[in-house]
C-alpha positions as CSV (number, residue, x, y, z in Angstrom):
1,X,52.0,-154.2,43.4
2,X,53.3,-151.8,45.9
3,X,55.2,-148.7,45.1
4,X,58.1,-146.6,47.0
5,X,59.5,-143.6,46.1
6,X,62.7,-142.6,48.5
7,X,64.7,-139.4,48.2
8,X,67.6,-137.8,50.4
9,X,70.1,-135.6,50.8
10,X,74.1,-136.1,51.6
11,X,76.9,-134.8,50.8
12,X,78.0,-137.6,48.0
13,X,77.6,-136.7,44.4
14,X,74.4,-137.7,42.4
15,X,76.9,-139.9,40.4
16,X,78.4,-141.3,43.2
17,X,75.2,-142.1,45.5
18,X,74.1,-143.9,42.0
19,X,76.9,-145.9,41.8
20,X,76.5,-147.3,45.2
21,X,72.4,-148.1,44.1
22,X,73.5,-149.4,40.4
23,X,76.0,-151.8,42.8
24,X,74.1,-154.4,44.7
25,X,77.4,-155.9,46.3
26,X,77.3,-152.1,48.0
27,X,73.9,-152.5,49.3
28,X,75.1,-153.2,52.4
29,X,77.8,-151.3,53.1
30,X,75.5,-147.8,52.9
31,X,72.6,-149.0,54.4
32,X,72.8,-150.2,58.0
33,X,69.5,-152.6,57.7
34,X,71.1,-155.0,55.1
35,X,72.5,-157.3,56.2
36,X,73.7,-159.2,52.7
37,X,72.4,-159.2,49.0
38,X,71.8,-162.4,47.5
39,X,71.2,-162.7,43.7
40,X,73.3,-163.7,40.7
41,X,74.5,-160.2,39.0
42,X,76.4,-157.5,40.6
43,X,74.6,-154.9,39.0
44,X,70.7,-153.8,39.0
45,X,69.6,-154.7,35.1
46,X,66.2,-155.8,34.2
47,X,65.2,-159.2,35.7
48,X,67.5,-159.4,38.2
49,X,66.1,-161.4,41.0
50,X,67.0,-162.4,44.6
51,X,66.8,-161.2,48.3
52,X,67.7,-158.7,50.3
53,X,68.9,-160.4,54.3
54,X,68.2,-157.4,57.3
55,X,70.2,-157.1,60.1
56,X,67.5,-158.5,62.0
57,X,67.8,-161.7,60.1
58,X,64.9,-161.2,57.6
59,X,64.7,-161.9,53.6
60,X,62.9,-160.2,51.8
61,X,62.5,-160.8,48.0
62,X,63.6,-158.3,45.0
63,X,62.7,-158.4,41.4
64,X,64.1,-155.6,39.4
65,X,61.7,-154.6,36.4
66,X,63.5,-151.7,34.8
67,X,66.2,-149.9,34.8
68,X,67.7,-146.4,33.5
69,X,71.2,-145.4,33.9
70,X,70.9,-141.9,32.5
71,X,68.2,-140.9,34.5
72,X,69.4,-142.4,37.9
73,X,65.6,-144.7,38.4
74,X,65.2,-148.2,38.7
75,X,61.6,-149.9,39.3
């Protein structure tokens, strides 16, 4: 199973740049390459499932295995 690590910097608040991650619905709306998000929850939690649509017109799919609020990390 592959792995990615990302970090950045920004001017937006840990809290707030979290938010926008813990969001799916804002996927797209902070990062230029998404086109859409399709899955069935709103949130990232455990098991959520579905695809991510590029600009480009590519889907890719998602599973989310865990997640963990406090410490801003999902897998």
């Amino acid at each position: 199973m592959a792995r990615m690590t990302l970090s950045a910097n920004g001017a937006a608040c840990p809290d707030t740049v979290w938010q926008r991650y813990a969001s799916v619905e804002q996927w797209a709306s902070w990062s230029p390459q998404i086109k859409a998000v399709h899955c069935e929850s709103r949130r990232l939690s455990p098991g959520l499932s579905g695809t991510v649509e590029s600009a480009g017109g590519v889907h890719a799919a998602f599973v989310v295995d865990a997640v963990d609020h406090d410490r801003r990390t999902w897998t």
